[in-house]
C-alpha positions as semicolon CSV with decimal commas, in nm:
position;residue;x (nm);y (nm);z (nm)
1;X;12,851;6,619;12,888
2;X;12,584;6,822;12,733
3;X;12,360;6,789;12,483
4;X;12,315;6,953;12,115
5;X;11,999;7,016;12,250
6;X;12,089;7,278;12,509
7;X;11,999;7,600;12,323
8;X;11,689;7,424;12,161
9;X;11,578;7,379;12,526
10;X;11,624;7,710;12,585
11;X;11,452;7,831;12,308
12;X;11,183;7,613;12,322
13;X;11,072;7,658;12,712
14;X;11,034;8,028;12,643
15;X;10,862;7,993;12,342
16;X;10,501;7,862;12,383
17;X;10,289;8,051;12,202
18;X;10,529;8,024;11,886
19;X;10,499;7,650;11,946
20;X;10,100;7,608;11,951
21;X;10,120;7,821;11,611
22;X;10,355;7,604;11,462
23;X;10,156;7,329;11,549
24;X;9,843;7,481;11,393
25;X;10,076;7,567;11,111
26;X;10,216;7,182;11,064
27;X;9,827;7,108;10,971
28;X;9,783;7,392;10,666
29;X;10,124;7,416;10,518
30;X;10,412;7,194;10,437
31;X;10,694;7,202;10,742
32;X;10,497;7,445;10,906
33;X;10,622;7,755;10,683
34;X;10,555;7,960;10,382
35;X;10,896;8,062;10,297
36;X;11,172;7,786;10,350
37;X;11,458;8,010;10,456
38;X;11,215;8,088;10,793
39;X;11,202;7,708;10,899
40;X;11,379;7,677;11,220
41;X;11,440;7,400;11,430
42;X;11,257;7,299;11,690
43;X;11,006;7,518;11,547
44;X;11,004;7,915;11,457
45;X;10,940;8,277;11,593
46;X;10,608;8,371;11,514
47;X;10,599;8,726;11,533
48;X;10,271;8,979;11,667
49;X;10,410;9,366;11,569
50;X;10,705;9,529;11,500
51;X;10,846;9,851;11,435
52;X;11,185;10,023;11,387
53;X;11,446;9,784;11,392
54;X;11,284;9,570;11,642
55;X;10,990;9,285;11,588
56;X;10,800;9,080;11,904
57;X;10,669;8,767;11,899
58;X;10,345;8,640;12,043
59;X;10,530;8,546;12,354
60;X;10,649;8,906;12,418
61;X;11,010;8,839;12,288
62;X;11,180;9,192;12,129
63;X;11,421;9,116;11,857
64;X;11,663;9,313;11,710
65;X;11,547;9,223;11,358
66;X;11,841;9,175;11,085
67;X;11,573;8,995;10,837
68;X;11,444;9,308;10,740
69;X;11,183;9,172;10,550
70;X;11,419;8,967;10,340
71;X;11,617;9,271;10,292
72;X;11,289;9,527;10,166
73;X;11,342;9,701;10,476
74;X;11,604;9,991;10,475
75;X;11,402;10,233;10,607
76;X;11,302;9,965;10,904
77;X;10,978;9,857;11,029
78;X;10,693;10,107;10,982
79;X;10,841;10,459;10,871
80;X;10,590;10,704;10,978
81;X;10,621;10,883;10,569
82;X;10,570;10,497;10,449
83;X;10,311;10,432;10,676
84;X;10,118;10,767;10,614
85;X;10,133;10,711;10,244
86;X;9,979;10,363;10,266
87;X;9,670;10,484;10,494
88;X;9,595;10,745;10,271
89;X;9,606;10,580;9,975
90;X;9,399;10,234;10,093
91;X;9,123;10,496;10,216
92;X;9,126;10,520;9,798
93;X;9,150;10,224;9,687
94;X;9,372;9,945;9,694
95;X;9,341;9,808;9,296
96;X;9,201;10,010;9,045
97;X;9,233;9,780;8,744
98;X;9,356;10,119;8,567
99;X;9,653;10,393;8,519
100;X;9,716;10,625;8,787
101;X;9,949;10,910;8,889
102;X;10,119;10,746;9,160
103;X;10,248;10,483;8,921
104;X;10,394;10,757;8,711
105;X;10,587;10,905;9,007
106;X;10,718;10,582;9,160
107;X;10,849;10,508;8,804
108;X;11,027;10,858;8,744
109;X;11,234;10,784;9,112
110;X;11,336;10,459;8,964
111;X;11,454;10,641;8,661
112;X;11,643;10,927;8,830
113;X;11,789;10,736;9,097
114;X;11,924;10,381;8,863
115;X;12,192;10,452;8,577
116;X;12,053;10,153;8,353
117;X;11,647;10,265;8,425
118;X;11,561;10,419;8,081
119;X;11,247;10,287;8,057
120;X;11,040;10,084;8,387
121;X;10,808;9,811;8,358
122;X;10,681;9,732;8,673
123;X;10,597;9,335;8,821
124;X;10,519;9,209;9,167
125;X;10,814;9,043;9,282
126;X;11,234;8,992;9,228
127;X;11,173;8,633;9,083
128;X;10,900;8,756;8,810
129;X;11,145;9,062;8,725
130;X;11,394;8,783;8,634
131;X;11,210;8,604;8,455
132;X;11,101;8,888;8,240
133;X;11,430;9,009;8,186
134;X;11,543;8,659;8,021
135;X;11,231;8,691;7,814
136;X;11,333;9,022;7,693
137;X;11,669;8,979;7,638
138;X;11,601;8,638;7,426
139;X;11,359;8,839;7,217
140;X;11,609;9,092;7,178
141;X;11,876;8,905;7,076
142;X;11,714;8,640;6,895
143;X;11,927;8,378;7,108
144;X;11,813;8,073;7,331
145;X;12,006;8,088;7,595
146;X;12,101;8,284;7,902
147;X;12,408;8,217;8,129
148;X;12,445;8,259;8,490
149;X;12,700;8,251;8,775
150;X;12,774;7,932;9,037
151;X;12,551;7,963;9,305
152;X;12,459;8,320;9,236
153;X;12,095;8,293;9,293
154;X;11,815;8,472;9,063
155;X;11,447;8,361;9,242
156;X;11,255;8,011;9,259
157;X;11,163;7,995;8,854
158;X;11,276;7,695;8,659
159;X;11,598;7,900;8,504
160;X;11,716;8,032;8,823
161;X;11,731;7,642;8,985
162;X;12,008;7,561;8,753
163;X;12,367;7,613;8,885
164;X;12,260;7,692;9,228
165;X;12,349;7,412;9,428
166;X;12,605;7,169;9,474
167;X;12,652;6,942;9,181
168;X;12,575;7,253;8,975
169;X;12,546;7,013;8,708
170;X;12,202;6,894;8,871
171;X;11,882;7,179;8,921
172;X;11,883;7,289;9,251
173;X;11,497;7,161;9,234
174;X;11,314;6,858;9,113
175;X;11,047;6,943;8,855
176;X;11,251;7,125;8,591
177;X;11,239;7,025;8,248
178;X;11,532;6,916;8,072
179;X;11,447;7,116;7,776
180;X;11,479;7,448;8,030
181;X;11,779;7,352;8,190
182;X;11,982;7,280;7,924
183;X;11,895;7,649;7,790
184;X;12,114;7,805;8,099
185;X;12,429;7,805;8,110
186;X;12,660;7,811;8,430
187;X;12,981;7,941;8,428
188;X;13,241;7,987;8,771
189;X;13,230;8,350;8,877
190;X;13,574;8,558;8,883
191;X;13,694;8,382;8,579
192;X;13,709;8,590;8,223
193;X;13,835;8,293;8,055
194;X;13,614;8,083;8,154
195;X;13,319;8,339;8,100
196;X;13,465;8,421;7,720
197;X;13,490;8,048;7,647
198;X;13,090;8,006;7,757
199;X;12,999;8,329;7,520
200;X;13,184;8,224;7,254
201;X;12,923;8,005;7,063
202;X;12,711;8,313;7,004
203;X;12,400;8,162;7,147
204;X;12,339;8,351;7,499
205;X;12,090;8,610;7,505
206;X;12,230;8,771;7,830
207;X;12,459;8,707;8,139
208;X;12,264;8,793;8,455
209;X;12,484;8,822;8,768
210;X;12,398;8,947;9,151
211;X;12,619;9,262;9,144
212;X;12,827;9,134;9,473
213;X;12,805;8,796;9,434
214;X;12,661;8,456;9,500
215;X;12,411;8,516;9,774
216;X;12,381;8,887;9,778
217;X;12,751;8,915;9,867
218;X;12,837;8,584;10,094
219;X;13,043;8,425;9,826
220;X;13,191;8,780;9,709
221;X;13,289;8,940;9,335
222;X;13,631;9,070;9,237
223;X;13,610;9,432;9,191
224;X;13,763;9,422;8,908
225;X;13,516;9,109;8,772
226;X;13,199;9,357;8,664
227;X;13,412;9,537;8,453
228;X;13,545;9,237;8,273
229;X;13,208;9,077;8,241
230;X;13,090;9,440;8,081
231;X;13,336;9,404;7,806
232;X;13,285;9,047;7,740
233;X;12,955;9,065;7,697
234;X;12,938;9,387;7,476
235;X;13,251;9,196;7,267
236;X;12,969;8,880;7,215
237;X;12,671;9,083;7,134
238;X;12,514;8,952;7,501
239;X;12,323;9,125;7,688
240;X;12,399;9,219;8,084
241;X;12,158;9,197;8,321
242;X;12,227;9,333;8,692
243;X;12,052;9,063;8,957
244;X;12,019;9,411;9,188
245;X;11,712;9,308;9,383
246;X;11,864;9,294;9,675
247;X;12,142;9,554;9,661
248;X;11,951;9,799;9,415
249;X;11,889;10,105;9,688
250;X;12,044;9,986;9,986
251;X;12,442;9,997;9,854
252;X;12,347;10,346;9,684
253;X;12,040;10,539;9,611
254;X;12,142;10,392;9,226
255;X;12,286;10,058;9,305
256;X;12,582;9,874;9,272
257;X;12,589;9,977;8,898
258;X;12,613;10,364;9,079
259;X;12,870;10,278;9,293
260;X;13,097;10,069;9,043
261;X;13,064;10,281;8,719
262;X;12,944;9,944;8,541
263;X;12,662;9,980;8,365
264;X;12,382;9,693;8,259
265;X;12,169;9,656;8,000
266;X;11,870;9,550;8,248
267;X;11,834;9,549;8,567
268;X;11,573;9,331;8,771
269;X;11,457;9,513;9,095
270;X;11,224;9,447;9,410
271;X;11,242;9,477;9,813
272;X;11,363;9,818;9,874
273;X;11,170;9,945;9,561
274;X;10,831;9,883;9,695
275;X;10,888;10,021;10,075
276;X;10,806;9,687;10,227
277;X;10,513;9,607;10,055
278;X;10,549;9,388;9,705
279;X;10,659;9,477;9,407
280;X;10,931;9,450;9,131
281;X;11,042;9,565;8,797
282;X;11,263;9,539;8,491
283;X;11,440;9,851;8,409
284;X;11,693;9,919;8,129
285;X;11,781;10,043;7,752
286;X;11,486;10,235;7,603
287;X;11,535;10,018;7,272
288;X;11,555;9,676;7,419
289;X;11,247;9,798;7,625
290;X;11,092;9,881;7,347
291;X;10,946;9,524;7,288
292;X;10,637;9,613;7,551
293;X;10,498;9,855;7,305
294;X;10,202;9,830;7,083
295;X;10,270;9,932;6,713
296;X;10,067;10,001;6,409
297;X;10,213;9,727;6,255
298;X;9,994;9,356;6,322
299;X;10,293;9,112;6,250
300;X;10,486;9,329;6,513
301;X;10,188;9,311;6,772
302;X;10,122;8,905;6,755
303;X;10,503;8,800;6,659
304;X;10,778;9,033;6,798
305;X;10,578;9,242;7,091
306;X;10,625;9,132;7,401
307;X;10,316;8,999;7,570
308;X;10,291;9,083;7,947
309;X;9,951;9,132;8,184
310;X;9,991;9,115;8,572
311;X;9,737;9,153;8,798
312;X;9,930;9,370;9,072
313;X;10,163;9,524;8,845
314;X;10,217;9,924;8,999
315;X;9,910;9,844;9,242
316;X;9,828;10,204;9,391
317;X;9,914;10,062;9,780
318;X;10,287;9,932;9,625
319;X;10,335;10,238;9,499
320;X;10,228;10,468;9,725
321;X;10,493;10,254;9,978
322;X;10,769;10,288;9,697
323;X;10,714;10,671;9,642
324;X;10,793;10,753;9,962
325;X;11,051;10,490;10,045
326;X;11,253;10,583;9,733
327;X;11,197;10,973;9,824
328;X;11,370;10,919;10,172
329;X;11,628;10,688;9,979
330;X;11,713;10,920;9,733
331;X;11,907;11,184;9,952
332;X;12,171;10,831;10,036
333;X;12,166;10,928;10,406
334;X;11,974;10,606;10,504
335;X;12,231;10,398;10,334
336;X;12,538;10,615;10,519
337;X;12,371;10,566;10,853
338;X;12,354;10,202;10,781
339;X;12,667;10,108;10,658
340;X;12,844;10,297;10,955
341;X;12,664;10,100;11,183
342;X;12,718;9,750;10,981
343;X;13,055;9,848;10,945
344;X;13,102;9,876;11,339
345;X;12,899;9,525;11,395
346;X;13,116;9,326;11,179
347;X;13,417;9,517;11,376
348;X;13,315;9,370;11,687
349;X;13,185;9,049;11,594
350;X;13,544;9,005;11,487
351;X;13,617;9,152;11,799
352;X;13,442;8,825;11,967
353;X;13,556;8,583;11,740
354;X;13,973;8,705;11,809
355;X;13,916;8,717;12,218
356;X;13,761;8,372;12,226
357;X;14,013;8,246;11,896
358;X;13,761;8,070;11,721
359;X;13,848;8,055;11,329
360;X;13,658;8,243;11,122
361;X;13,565;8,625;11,024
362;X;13,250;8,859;10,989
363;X;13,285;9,055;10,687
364;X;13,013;9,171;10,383
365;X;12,991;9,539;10,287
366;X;12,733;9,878;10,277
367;X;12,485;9,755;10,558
368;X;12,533;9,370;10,510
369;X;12,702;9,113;10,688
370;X;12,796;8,772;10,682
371;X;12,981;8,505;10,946
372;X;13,212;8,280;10,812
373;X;13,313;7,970;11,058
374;X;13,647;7,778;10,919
375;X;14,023;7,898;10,852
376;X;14,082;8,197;10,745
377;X;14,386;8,387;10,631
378;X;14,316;8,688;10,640
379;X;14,038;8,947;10,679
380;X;13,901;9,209;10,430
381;X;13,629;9,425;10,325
382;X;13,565;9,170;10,056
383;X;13,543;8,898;10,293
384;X;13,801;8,679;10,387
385;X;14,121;8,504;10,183
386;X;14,006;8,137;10,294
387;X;14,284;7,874;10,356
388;X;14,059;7,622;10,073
389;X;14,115;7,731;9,720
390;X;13,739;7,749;9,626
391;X;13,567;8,061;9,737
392;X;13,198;7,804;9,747
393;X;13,339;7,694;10,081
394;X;13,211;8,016;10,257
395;X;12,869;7,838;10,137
396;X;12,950;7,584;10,409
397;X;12,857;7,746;10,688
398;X;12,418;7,690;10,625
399;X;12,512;7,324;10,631
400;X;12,689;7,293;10,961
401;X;12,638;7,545;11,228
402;X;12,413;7,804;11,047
403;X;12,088;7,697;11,201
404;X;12,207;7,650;11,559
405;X;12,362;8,018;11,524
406;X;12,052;8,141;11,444
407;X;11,865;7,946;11,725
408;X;12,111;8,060;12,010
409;X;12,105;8,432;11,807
410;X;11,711;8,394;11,892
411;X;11,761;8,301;12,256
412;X;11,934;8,630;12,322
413;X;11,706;8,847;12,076
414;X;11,882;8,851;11,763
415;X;11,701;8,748;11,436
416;X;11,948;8,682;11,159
417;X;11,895;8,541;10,823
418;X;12,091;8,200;10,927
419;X;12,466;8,311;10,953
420;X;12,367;8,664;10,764
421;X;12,210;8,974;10,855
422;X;12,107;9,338;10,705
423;X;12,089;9,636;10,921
424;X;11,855;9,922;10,867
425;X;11,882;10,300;10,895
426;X;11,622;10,211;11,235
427;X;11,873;10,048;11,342
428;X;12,135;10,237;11,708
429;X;12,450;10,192;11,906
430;X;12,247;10,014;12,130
431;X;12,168;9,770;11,887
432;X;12,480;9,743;11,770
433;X;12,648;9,714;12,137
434;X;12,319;9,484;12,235
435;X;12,410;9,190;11,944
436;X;12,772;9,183;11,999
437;X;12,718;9,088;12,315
438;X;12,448;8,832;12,228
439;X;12,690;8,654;11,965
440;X;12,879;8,603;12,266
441;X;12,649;8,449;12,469
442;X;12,529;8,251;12,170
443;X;12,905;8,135;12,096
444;X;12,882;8,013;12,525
445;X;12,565;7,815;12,437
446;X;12,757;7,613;12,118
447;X;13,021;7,600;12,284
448;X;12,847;7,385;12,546
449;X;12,630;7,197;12,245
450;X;12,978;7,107;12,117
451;X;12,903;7,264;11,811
452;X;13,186;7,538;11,852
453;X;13,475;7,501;12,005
């Protein structure tokens, strides 16, 4: 009989140079890593270049890279217009602690491309954007509270730890006042009722929500669930904010709120909007944006104006990346020539799963996808009916096989995002063709670990 650690072996005997990092690593930071979703047993990739929709690590290893830089990467490693923008501008200057014209022109895109982007304040990163929004929309409204979805997650910020995990009635963190989370409330997603009971008090500033659900789309929305959450919260005087950090550019130049018709009152963006490099922003309503402004009016400025600084806010080298990511973005053929090609992986992935008849389905939509391990009923775009009444299930898979998936996945030069993955417009046929045929492979090596069957 073999071992569970068969594919770790593997891994690991090919693997030196990522190992002696690690080590080195193990001394400076905490598990070795400064991002928790990139610890990976026995230790991880540690990676020299990339470029395209491939990455190498210091061993010589080329991966077909579904990471994507946490999902900022549409465009794919190093885009020659993205690339050329950034030289030219650092030959400039990288900070200069002042206005400037490319801020004005990454800030216009955002407008003409997003539905909900009347006015733009830029940040540095999706979990600051959040965290303004709540601030806004509780000095809008005047209310205490903001609500948020079951596991639908928002950033690493005290608010967004409650209702993430499993008890949901416990933050998903220690180290979070009482006095914070008992100012969010959590509500089950796909459920009006449930949602108009929570609103009914009066006392939520705003509903945030990721547009296509808990973990940008693993846990998925009912189509008809945005629309319903619209009305409620417009009925309640509560605000709507679209979570679109992830899906804001890549399922539409404009978003999920493009593609669906539903339109927020804010919108928290990142990733895609900087080209790879950081940055973030709150977009929405001119008048609810209209607390950032200055006024000739002193109990205005030091009681109801907003206060907001930030160092790298609309830094010259994050704009010059966004301008000409969003410029490329903005004709929607990067998005097309993704989703065709995600479309055709989760095909054949399914294609694996059937021939070998292992329970489960690959499913997601535009250019992400997700593997589900467990009964299924059926298979659709929206992910699969599940033989368990509660959707959360499909939340499983990280605890159980996730990790060795992505292991075996890295023996045969496939980087996912544990049992997810989101393909570029870098990405080819070839790739496509090259990781069904790893998932294969990788399914041989669990099967042998005992971990599928």
């Amino acid at each position: 009989m073999t071992t569970t650690a068969q594919w770790s072996d593997l891994y690991a005997a090919e693997r030196a140079g990522s190992r002696q990092l690690h080590r080195r690593a193990q001394r400076v930071f905490a598990n070795g890593v400064t991002h928790q979703i990139r610890m990976q047993d026995p230790f991880p990739i540690y990676v020299s270049h990339a470029e395209g929709a491939h990455k190498w690590d210091v061993d010589g290893h080329r991966y077909v890279d579904y990471v994507g830089g946490h999902g900022a990467l549409l465009l794919g490693h190093g885009h020659p217009a993205i690339v050329a923008a950034v030289g030219e501008q650092i030959a400039k200057g990288t900070h200069y602690g002042a206005c400037h014209e490319l801020e004005v022109r990454w800030g216009e895109l955002v407008q003409q491309l997003v539905p909900s982007a009347e006015r733009v304040r830029f940040v540095s990163s999706g979990t600051e954007a959040v965290l303004m929004a709540f601030r806004l929309a509780r000095a809008f409204t005047g209310r205490p509270k903001v609500l948020k979805f079951q596991a639908h997650f928002h950033g690493w910020h005290d608010y967004g730890m409650a209702g993430l995990s499993i008890p949901f009635e416990t933050p998903a963190s220690p180290g979070i006042p009482a006095a914070v989370f008992d100012t969010v409330v959590v509500c089950p997603a796909n459920d009006p009722a449930a949602l108009a009971a929570a609103l009914q008090p009066g006392d939520v500033a705003a509903a945030i929500v990721e547009p296509t659900g808990a973990h940008f789309g693993q846990v998925p929305l009912r189509p008809a669930f945005l629309a319903d959450l619209r009305r409620l919260c417009t009925g309640h005087g509560t605000l709507l904010i679209f979570d679109e950090v992830v899906t804001g550019f890549r399922y539409a130049p404009g978003g999920v709120q493009a593609l669906s018709g539903v339109i927020p009152d804010l919108t928290t963006l990142a990733k895609i909007l900087a080209g790879g490099l950081p940055g973030g922003a709150v977009v929405g309503r001119a008048d609810i944006m209209a607390a950032f402004e200055f006024r000739a009016d002193p109990q205005w400025n030091r009681y109801r104006r907003l206060y907001h600084p930030g160092t790298f806010n609309a830094n010259p080298l994050s704009a010059a990346a966004g301008v000409a990511a969003l410029e490329l973005i903005a004709t929607g053929e990067p998005q097309a020539t993704a989703d065709r090609l995600a479309a055709g992986l989760r095909a054949g992935l399914n294609a694996v799963l059937d021939r070998r008849g292992i329970a489960g389905c690959a499913y997601g939509d535009a250019s992400i996808f997700h593997m589900y391990f467990g009964p299924a009923v059926q298979r659709g775009p929206q992910g699969p009916t599940l033989a368990s009444d509660d959707p959360l299930v499909l939340l499983s898979v990280p605890g159980k096989i996730a990790g060795a998936l992505r292991g075996a996945m890295l023996t045969q030069g496939i980087d996912l995002v544990r049992n997810s993955g989101l393909v570029s417009a870098a990405h080819g046929e070839e790739d496509v063709a090259r990781t069904i045929a790893a998932f294969e492979a990788a399914l041989d090596l669990l099967h042998a670990d005992q971990i599928i069957s």
